[in-house]
N, CA, C and O atoms as a DFTB+ gen file, in Angstrom:
448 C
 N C O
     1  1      -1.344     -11.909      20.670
     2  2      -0.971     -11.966      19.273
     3  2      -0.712     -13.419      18.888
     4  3       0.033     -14.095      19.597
     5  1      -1.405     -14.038      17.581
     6  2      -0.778     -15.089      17.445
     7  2       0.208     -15.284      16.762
     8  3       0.356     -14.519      15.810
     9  1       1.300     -16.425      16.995
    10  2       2.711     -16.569      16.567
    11  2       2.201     -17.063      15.245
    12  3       1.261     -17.820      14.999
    13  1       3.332     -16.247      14.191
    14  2       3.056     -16.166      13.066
    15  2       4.327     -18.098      12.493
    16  3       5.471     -18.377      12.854
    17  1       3.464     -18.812      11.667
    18  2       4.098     -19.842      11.194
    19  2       5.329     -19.692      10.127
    20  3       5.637     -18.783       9.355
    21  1       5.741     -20.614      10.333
    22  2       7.228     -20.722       9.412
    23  2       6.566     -20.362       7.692
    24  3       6.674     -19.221       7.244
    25  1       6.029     -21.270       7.026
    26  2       5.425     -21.256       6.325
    27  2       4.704     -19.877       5.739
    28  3       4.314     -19.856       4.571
    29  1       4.523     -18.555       6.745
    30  2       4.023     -17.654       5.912
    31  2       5.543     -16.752       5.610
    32  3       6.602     -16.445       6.156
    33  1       4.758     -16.594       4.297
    34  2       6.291     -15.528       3.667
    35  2       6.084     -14.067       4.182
    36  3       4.936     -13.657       4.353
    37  1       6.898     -13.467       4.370
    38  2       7.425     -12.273       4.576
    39  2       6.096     -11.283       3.646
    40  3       5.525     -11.696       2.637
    41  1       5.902     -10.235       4.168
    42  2       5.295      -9.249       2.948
    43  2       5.541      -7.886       3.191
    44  3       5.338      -7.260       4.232
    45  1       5.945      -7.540       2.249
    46  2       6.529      -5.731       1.919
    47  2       5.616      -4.909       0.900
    48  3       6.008      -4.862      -0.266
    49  1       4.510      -4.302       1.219
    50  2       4.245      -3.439       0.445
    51  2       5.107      -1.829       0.046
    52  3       5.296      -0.931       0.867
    53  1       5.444      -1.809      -1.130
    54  2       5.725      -0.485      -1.388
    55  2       4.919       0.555      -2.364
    56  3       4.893       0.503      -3.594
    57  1       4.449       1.247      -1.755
    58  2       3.516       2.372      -2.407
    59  2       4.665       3.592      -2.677
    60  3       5.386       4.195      -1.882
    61  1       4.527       3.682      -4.054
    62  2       5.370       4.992      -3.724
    63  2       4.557       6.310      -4.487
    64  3       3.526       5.836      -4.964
    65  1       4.634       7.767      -4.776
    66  2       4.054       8.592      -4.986
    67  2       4.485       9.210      -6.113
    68  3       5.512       9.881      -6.015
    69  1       3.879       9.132      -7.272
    70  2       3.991       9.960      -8.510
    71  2       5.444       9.344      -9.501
    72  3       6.251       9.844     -10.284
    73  1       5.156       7.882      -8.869
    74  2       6.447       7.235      -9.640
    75  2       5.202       6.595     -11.292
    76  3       3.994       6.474     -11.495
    77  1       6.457       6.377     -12.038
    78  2       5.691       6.535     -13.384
    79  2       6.549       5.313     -13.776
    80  3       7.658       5.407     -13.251
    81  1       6.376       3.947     -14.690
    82  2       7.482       3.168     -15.333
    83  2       8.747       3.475     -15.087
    84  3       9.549       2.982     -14.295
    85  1       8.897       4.871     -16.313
    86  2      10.116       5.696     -16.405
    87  2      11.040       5.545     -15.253
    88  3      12.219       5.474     -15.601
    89  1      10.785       5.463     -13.745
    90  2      11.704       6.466     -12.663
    91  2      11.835       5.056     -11.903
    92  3      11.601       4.966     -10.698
    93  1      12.249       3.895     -12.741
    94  2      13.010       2.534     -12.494
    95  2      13.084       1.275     -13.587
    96  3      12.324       0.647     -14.324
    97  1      14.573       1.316     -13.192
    98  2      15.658       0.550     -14.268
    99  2      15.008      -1.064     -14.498
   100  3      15.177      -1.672     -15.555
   101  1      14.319      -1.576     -13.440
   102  2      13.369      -2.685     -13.456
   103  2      12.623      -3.130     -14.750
   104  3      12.598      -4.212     -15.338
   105  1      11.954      -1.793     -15.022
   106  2      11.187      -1.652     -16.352
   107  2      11.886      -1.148     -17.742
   108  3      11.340      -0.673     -18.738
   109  1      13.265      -1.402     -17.490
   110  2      13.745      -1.179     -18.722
   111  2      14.098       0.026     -19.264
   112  3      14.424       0.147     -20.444
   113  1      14.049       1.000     -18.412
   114  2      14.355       2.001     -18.415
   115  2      15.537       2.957     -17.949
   116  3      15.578       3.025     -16.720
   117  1      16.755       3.906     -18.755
   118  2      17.730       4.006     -18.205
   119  2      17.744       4.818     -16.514
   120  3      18.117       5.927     -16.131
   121  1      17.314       3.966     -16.019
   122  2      17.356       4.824     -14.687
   123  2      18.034       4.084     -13.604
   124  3      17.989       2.854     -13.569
   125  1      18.674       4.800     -12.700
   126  2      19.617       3.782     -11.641
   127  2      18.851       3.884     -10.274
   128  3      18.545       4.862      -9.592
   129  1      18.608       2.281     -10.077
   130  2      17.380       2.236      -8.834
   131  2      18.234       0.289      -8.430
   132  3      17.739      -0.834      -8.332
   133  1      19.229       0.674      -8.353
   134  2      19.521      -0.792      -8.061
   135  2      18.810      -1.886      -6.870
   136  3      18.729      -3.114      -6.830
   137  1      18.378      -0.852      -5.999
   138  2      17.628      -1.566      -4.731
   139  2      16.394      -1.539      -5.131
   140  3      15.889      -2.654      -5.007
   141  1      15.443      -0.503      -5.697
   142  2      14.298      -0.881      -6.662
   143  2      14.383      -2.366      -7.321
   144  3      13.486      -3.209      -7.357
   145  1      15.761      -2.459      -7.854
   146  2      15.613      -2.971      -9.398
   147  2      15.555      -4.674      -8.369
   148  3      14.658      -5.513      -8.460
   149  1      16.575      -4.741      -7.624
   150  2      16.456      -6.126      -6.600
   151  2      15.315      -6.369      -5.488
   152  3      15.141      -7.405      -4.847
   153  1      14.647      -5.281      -5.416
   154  2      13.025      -5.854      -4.592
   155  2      12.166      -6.731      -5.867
   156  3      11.730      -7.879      -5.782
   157  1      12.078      -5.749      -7.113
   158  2      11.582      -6.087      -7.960
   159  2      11.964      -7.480      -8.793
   160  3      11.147      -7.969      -9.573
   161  1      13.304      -8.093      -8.559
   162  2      13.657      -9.139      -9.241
   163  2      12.962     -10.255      -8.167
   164  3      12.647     -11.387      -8.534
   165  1      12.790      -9.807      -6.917
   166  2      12.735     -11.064      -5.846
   167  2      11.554     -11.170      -5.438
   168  3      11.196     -12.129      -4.755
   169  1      10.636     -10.049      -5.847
   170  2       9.079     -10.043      -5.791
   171  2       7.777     -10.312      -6.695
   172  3       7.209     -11.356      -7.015
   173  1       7.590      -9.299      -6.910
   174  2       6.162      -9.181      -7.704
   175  2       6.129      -8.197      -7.757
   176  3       6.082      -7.535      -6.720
   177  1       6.134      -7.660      -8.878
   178  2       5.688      -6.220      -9.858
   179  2       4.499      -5.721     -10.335
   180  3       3.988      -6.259     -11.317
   181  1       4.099      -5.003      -9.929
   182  2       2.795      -4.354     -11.197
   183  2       3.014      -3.786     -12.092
   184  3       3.554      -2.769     -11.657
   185  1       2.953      -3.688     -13.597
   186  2       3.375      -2.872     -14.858
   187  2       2.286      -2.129     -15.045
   188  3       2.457      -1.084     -15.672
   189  1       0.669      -2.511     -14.482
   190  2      -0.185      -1.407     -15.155
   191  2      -1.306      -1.613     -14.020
   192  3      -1.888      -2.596     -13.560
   193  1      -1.331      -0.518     -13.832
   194  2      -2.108       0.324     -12.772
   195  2      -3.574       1.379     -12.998
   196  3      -3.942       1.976     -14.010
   197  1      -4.015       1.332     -12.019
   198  2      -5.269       2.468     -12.284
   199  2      -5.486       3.069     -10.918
   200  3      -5.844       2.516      -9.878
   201  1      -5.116       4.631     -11.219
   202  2      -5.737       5.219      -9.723
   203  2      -6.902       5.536      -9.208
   204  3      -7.675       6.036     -10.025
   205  1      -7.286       5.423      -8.165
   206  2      -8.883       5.471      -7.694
   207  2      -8.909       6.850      -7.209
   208  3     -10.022       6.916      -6.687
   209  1      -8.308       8.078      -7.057
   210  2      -8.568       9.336      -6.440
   211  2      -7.146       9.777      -7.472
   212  3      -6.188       9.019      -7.626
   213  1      -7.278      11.317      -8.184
   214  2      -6.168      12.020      -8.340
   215  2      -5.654      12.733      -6.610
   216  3      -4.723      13.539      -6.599
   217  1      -6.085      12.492      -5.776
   218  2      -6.267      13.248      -4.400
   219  2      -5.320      12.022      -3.774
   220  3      -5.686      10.875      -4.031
   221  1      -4.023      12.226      -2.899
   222  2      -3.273      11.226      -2.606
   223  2      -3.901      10.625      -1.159
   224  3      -3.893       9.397      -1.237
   225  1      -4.266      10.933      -0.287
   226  2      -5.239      10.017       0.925
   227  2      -5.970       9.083       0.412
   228  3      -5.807       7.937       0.830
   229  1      -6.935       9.347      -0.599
   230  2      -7.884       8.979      -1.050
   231  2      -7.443       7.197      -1.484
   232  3      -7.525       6.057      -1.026
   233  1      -6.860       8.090      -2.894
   234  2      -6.022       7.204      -3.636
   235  2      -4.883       5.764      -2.450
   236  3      -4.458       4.679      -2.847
   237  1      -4.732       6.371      -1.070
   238  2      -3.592       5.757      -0.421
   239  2      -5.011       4.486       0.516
   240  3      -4.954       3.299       0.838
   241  1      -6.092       5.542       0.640
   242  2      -6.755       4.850       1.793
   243  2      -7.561       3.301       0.440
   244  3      -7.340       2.141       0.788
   245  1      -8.247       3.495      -0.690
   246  2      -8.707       2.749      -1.234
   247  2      -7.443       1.304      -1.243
   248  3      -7.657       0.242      -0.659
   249  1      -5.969       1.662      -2.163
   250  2      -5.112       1.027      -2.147
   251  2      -5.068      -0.220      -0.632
   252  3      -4.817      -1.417      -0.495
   253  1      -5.468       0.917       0.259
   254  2      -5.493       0.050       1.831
   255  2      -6.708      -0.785       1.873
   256  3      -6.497      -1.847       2.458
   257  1      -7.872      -0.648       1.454
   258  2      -8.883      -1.107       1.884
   259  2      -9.433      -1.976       0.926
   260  3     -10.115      -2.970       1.174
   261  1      -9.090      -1.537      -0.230
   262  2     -10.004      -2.576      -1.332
   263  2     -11.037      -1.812      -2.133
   264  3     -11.228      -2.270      -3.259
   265  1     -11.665      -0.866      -1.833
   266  2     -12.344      -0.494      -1.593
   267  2     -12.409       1.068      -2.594
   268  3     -11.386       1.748      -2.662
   269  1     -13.478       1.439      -3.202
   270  2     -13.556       3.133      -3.772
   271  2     -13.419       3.775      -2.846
   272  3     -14.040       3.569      -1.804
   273  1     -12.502       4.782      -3.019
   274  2     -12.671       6.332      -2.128
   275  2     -14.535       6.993      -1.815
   276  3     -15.023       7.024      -0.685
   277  1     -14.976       7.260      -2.559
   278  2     -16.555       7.062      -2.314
   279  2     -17.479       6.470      -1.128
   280  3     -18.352       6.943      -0.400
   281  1     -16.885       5.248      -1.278
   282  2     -17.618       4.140      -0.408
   283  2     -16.791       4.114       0.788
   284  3     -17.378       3.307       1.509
   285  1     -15.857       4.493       1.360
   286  2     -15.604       5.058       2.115
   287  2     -15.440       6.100       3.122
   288  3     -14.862       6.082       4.209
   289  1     -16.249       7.246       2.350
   290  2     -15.941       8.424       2.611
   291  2     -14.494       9.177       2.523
   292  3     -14.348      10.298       3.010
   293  1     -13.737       8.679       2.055
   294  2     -12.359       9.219       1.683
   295  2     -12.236      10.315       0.273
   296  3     -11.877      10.066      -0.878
   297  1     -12.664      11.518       0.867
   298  2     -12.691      12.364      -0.461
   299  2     -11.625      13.670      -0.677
   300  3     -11.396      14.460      -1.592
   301  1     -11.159      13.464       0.551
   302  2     -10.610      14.233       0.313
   303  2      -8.861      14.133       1.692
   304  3      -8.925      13.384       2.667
   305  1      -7.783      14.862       1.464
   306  2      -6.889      14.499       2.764
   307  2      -7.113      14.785       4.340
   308  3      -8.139      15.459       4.429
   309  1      -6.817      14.655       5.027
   310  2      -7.370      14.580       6.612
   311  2      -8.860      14.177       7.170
   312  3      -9.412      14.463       8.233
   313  1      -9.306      13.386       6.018
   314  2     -10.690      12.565       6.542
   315  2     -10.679      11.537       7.082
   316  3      -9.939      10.587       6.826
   317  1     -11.563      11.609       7.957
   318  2     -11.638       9.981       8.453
   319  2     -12.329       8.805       7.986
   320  3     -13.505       8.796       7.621
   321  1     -11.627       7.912       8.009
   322  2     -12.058       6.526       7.546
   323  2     -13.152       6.012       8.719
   324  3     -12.830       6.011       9.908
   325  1     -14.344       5.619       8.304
   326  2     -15.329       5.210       9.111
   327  2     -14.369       3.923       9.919
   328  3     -13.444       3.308       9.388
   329  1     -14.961       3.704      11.543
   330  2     -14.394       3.020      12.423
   331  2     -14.710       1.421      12.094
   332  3     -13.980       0.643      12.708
   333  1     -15.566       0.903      11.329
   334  2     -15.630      -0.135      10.921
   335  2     -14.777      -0.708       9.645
   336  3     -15.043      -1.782       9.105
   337  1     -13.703       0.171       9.236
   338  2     -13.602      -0.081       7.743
   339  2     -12.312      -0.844       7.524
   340  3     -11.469      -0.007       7.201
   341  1     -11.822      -1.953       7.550
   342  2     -10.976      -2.535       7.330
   343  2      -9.720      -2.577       6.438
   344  3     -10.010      -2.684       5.246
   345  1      -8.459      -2.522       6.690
   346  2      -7.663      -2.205       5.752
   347  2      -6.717      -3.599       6.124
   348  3      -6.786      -4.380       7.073
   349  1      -5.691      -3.535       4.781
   350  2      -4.799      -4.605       4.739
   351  2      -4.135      -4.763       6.058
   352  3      -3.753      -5.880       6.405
   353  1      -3.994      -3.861       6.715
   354  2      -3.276      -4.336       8.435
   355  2      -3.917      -5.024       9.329
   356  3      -3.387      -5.729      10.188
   357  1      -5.243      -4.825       9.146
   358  2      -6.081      -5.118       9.903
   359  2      -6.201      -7.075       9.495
   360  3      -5.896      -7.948      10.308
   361  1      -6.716      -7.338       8.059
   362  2      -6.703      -8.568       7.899
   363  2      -5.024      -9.505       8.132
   364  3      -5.074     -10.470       8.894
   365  1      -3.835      -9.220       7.562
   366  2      -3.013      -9.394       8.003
   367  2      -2.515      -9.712       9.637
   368  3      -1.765     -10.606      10.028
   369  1      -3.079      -8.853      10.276
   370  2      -3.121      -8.861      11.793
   371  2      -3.618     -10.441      12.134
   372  3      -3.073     -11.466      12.544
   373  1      -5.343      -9.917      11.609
   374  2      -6.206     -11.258      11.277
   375  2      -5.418     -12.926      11.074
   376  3      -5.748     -14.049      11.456
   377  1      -4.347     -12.442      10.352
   378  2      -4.033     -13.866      10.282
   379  2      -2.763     -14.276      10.666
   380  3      -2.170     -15.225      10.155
   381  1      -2.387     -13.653      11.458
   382  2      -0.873     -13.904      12.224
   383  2       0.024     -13.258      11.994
   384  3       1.036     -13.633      12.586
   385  1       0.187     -12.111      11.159
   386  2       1.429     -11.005      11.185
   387  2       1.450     -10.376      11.947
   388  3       0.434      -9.919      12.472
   389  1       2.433     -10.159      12.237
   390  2       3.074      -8.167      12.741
   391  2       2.836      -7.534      11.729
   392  3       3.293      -7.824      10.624
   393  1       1.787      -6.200      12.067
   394  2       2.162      -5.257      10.777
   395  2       2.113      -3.766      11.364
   396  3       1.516      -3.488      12.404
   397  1       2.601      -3.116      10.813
   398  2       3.014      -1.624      10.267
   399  2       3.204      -1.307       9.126
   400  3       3.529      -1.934       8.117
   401  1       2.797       0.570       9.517
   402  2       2.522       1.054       8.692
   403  2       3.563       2.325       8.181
   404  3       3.053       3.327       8.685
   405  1       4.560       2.671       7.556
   406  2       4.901       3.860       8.288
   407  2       4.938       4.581       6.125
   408  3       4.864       4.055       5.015
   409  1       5.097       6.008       6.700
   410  2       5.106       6.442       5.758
   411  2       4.246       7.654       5.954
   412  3       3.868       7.806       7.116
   413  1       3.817       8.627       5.011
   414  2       2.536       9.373       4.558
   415  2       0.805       8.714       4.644
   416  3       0.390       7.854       3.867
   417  1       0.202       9.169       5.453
   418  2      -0.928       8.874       5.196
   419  2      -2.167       9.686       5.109
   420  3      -3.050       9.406       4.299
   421  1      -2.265      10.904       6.109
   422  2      -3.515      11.640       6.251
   423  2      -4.652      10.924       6.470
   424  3      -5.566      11.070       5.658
   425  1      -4.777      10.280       7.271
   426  2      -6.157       9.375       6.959
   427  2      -5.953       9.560       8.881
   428  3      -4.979       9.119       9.491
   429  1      -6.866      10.138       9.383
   430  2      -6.662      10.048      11.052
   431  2      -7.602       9.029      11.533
   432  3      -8.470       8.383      10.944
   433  1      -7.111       9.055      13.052
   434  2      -7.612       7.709      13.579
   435  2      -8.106       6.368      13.233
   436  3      -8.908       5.602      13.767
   437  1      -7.028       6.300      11.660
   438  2      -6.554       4.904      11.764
   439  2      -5.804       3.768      12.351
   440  3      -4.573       3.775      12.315
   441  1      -6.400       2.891      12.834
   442  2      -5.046       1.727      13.339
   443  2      -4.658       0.273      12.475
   444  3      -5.489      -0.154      11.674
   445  1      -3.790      -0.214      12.613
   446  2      -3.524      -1.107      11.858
   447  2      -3.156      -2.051      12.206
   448  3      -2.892      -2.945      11.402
């Protein structure tokens, strides 16, 4: 593994599922998410979004890869992602992080 430099910052992706503006105080909205609301003051936010699958694998594996659900073969939950197909762990890895993955995925014999 190579030792990751001083110089690279930290990175936290959070995906979360069927969250809408509304369901955090971040966006101005009366809702109490105080640890939401302080990732979001110390990070980077997205306000507007577009999903690539109403189908949540799909939708989770593109988010990972870059990539259409389609052009992947990701059509549906418990499919497999072709063995060549690269996702954000993988390039990350690529360039000196530790990464993991944990959470929901359905996507088998992925590694990261």
């Amino acid at each position: 593994m190579k030792s990751m430099s001083n110089k690279q910052p930290n990175i936290l992706f959070l995906f979360t599922d069927q969250q809408s503006l509304r369901a955090m105080g971040a966006c101005g909205f009366p809702a109490h998410t105080p640890h939401m609301d302080a990732l979001a003051a110390g990070g980077v936010r997205f306000d507007r979004s577009y999903c690539t699958s109403p189908v949540c694998s799909p939708a989770r594996a593109s988010l990972m890869t870059g990539r259409m659900p389609h052009e992947i073969g990701a059509r549906y939950n418990g499919c497999k992602l072709p063995p060549d197909c690269r996702t954000l762990g993988h390039m990350f890895r690529d360039a000196g992080y530790e990464t993991a993955y944990a959470g929901k995925w359905h996507m088998w014999e992925v590694y990261f």
